[in-house]
C-alpha positions in Angstrom: 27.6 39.8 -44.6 29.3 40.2 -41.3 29.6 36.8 -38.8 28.8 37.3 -35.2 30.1 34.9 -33.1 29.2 34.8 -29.5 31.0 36.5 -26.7 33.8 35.3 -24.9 32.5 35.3 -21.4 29.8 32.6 -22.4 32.7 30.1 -23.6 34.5 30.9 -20.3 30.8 30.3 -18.1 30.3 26.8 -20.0 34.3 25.8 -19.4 34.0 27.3 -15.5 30.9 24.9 -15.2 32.2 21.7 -16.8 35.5 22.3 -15.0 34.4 22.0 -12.0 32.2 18.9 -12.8 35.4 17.3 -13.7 37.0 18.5 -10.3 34.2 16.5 -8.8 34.8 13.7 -10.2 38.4 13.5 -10.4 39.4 11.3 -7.4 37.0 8.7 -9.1 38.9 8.8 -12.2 42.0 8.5 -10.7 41.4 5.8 -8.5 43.0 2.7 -9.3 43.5 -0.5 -7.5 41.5 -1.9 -4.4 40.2 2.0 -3.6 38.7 1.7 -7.2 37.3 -2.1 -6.1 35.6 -0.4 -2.7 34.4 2.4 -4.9 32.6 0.4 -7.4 31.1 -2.3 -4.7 30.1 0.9 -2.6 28.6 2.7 -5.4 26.9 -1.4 -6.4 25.2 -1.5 -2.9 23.8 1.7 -3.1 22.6 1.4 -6.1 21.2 -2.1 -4.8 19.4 0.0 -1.7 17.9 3.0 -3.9 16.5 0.5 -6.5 14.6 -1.7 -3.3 13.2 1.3 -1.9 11.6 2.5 -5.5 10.9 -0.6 -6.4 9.2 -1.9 -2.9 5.5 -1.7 -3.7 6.6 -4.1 -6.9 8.3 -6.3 -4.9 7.5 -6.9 -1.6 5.2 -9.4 -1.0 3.0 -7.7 1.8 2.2 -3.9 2.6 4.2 -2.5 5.5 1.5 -3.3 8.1 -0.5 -6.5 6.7 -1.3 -9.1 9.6 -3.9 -10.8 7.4 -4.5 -12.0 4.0 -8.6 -13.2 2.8 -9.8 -13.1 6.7 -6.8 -14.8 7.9 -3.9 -13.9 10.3 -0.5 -14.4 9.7 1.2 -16.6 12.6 2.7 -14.9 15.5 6.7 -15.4 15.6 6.4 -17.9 13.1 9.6 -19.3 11.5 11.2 -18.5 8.1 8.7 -20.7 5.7 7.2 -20.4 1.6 4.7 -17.9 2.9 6.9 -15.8 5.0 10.7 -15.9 4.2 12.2 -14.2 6.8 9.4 -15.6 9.3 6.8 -12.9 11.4 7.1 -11.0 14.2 5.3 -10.3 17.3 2.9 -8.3 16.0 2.1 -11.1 12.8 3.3 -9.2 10.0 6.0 -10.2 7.4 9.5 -9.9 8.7 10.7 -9.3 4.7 8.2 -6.8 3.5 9.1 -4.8 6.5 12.7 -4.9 5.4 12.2 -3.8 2.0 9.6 -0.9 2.8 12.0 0.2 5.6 15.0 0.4 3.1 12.5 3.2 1.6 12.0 5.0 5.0 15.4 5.0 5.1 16.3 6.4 1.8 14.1 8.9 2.4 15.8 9.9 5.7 19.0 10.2 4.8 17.9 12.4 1.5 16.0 14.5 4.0 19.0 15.0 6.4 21.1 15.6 3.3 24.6 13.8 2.1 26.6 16.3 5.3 24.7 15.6 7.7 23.3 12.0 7.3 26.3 10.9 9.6 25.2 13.3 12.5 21.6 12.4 11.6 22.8 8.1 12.3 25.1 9.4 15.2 22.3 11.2 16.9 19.9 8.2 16.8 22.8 5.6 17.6 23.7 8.0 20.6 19.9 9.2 21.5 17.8 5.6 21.3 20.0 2.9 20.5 22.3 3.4 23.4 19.9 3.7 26.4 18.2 0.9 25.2 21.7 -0.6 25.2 22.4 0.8 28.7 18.9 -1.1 30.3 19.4 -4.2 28.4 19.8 -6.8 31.4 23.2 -8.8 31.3 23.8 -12.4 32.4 25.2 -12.8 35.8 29.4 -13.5 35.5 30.4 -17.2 35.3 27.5 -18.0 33.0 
């Protein structure tokens, strides 16, 4: 009764493959002191961000675009209260719920941009819309 064992090359593809998952994840492991800290608060807030954007339609209080509930509106620009905790805006919808489905959006965006270019994706719309609007913004008169 002869005993086959499997071929070499197959040991060296499963070794090649876990080596360079440890490669990856090397500079975590070695990280020590307050680069660990950031690490672990980074990883805590992202993990925070992705969990409110799956989690959104459990807990936000409102859909994305409600301005009504049973017949009847929501205030305009109303204050922070029980109903509404971060208040409403202009156009009479909850201030939160539009937070917490945004963080989705956003999630989504940066997944769709991918990890490399997320930061060009956020420099683009910094440099493209936030900055013109920045630009016509009008500014107080000096000595004011």
């Amino acid at each position: 009764m002869a005993v086959t064992t499997p071929p070499a090359e197959a040991k060296v593809q499963r070794r090649s493959r876990l080596t360079g998952v440890r490669r990856a994840f090397a500079p975590v492991a070695e990280a020590r002191g307050m680069t660990r800290t950031m690490l672990w608060i980074g990883a805590g807030i992202t993990l925070a961000f992705v969990l409110i954007a799956l989690l959104a339609p459990v807990i936000a209080p409102y859909d994305f675009d409600t301005f009504e509930v049973n017949g009847k509106r929501f205030p305009q620009l109303a204050p922070p209260s029980r109903d509404h905790l971060m208040g409403t805006n202009v156009q009479s919808t909850d201030v939160l719920s539009r937070v917490i489905w945004g963080t989705g959006r956003s999630e989504a965006s940066s997944l769709r941009c991918g990890p490399p270019r997320t930061e060009t994706c956020s420099s683009s719309f910094g440099i493209g819309v936030v900055r013109p609007a920045a630009i016509h913004m009008p500014r107080s008169p000096p000595g004011t």
